[in-house]
N, C-alpha and C positions, 0 to 999 in steps of 0.2 A: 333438304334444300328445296326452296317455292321454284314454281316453275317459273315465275314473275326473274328471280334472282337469276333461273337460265337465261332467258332472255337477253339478261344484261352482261353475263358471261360472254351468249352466241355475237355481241355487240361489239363487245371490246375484244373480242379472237377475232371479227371480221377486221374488222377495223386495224387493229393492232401486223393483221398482216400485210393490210393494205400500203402502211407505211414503211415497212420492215421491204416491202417491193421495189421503193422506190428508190434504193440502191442500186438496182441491176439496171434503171433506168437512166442513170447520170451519162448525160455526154458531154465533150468539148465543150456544150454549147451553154452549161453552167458555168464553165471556165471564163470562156467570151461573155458573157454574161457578169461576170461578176466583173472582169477588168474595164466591161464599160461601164457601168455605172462610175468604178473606182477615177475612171480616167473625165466623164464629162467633169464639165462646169454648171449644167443644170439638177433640174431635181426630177427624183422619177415621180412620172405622176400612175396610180395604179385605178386600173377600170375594171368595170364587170358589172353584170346584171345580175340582179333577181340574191339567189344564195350565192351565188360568187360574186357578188358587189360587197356582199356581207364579208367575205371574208377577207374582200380589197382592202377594205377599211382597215381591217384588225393590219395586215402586212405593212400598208402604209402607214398604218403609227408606229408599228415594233421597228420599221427604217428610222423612222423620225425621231425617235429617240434611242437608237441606237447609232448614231450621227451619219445617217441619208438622209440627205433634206427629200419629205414625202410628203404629198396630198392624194386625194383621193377626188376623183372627177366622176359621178357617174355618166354614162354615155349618151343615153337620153339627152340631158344638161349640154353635154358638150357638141350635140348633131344641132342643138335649138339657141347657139350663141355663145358656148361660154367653149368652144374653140380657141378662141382668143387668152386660154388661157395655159395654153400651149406653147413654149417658145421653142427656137429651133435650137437650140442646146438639150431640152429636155430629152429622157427615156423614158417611155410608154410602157409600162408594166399589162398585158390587156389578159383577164383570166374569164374565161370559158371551156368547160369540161366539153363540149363538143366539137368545139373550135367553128362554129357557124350561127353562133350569135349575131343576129343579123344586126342588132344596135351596134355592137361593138362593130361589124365589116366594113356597116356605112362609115366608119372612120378613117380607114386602111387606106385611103386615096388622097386623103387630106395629109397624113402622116405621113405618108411617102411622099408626097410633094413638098412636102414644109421640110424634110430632111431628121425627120426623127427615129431614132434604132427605136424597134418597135420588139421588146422581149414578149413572148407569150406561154402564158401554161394551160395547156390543154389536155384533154387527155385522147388526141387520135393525134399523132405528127403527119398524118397526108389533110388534117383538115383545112381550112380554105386560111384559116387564120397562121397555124402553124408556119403554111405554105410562102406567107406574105409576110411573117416575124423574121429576123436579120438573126435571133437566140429563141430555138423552143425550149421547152422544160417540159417532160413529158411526168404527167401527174394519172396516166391511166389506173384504174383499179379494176382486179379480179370480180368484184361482186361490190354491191353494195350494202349496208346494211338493212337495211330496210327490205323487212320479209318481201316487199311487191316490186322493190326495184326500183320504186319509181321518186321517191324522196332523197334528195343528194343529202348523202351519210357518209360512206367513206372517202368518195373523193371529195368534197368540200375538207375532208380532214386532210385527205394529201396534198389539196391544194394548201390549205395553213402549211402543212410541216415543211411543204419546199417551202414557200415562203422564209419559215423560218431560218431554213437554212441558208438563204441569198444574202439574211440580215447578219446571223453570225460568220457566214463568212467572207463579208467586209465589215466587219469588226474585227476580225482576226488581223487581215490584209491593213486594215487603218491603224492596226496597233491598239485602238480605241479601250482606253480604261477606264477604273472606276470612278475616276475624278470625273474624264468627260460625262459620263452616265449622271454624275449627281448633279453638275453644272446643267444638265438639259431637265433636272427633277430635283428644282431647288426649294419646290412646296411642300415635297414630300419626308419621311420619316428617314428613309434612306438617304434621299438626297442630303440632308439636315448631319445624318451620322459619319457620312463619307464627306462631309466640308469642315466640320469640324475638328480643329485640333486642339491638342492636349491643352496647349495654353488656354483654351477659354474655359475651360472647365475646372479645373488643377487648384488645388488650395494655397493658397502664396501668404494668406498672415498667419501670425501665430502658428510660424510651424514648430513642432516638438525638436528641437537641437541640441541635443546634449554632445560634454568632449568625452575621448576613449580614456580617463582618468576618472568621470565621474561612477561611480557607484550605483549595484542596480537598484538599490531602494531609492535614489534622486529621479533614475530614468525609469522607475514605476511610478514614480508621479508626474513629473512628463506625461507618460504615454495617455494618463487618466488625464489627466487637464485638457488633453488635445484631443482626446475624446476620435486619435486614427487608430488607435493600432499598432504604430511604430512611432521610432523617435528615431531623425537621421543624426550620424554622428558624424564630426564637423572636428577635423586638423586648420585650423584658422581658415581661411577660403577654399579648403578639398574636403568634398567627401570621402572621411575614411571609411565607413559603412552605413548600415544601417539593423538595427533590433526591432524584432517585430514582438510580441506577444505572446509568438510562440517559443520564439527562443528565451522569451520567460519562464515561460513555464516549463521547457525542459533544464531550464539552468537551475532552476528549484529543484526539480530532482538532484538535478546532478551535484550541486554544493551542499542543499539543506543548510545547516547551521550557521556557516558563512556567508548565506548566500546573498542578503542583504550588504554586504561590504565586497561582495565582489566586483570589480572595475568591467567597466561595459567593453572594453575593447577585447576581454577573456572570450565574448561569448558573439560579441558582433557578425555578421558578415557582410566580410572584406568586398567583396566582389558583387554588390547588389546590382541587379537589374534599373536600367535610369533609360529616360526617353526623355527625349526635347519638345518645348515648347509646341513646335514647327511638326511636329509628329501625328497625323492622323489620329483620332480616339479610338477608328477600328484596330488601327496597327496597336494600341497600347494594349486593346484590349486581345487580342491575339495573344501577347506577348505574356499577358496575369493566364489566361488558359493554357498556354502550353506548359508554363515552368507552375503552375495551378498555386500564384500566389495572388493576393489582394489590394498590394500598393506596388507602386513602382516611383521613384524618385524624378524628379523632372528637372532640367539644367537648361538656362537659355542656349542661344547659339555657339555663345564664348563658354560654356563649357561649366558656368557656375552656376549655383544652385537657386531654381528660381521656384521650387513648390512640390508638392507631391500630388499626385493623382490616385483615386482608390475605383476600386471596379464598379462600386456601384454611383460615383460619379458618371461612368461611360452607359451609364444602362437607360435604355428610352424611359421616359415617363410612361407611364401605365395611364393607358385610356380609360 
């Protein structure tokens, strides 16, 4: 192994303890924390300078799309007029590893007069910012990465991973699921897979229909016409099942001679897997991976049969 690749080992074992620490550090004061953001009407706005403005940003978008409404204000900005964009409902998210950032302090007296909880992550709880936060977050680190100390490595990482953890848990607390997530990333690929349900995708003409009287040499040409795979089988308005391809081809073994005049209802099965319209395409597709089959029947609300859906229907397009 290059000594290059140690480096990057000594990197991710410093580092990697740094956050694995910051368990023993949680107080009440995440707890408070977390309820108040849960309980304002405003939005948090998150500050910091220099490499912690950098990682402000990143926190205040994973709230903003994990449903806390969040911007990012750097402090500079906001000592030179853009104050005003403050309101007295908000929470001050303020992250400085020494907690005497002096951009961010010159804030502390506007914000305690305007009436805002001021949560802070720092990493000393007697420092001047801590001291003046209504919720600390202590984000200390043993060492840093950085052989000379002096480049923020580990704790800019502690500072993300609390972060992270302020967003998942109010998400946890808001109940917040995958619907809201794709409604807030409706440009995206994800977003697009988690809005989508079965019915916009699902085959509705020409579906292969045969009754449990016809014959499998009728419902082999079926199956080829429709060019799915299966043919549903149909008791006037009920699905009585459905034959896939494969039970074609073990019904050939199994009859040989007769097996072209054998009645599809011999060989059907009764009890097919069916999702509605209304059904998410992740959830269908869940549903062909666990029972590890390739269609699944689809029925509107009222229960009757409006198409079938195949897996590679649900599958993104390839970039």
């Amino acid at each position: 192994m290059s000594h290059i690749q140690d480096i990057a080992k000594q990197t991710f074992r410093v580092e990697a303890e740094a956050i694995a620490g910051l368990a023993d550090k949680l107080t009440d004061d995440f707890d408070g924390a977390v309820r108040a953001i849960l309980a304002t009407r405003g939005k948090v706005i998150v500050t910091g300078m220099g490499k912690s403005g950098i990682i402000g940003r990143k926190i205040a978008a994973t709230l903003s799309s994990t449903g806390t409404s969040s911007f990012y204000l750097h402090p500079a900005d906001a000592y030179h007029g853009d104050l005003g964009m403050i309101e007295k409902s908000d929470i001050v998210l303020a992250i400085s590893n020494s907690g005497q950032t002096d951009e961010i302090l010159k804030l502390i007296p506007y914000l305690e007069a305007n009436g805002n909880t001021v949560i802070s992550l720092t990493g000393d709880p007697l420092s001047t910012l801590a001291k003046h936060s209504r919720y600390h977050l202590n984000v200390a680190v043993a060492e840093e990465a950085c052989p000379l100390s002096l480049a923020p490595t580990s704790s800019t990482t502690a500072m993300l991973v609390m972060g992270d953890a302020l967003a998942i848990a109010l998400m946890e607390e808001r109940g917040f699921k995958s619907e809201d997530y794709a409604r807030l990333h409706p440009g995206g690929s994800l977003g697009r897979r988690l809005l989508t349900r079965v019915g916009d995708v699902m085959r509705r003409d020409d579906l292969p229909v045969v009754s449990p009287e016809m014959t499998l040499n009728e419902v082999i040409i079926r199956i080829s016409d429709a060019r799915l795979g299966v043919a549903i089988v149909m008791e006037g308005d009920a699905i009585a099942g459905l034959v896939t391809d494969g039970d074609v081809r073990r019904a050939m073994q199994k009859y040989r001679d007769r097996f072209f005049e054998t009645p599809v209802e011999e060989i059907m099965t009764r009890t097919p897997k069916i999702v509605s319209t209304t059904d998410r395409i992740t959830d269908a597709e869940a549903i062909m991976h666990r029972h590890k089959i390739h269609s699944l029947i689809v029925v509107d609300p009222t229960g009757k049969l409006a198409g079938i859906v195949e897996l590679y229907d649900l599958m993104p397009p390839a970039k």
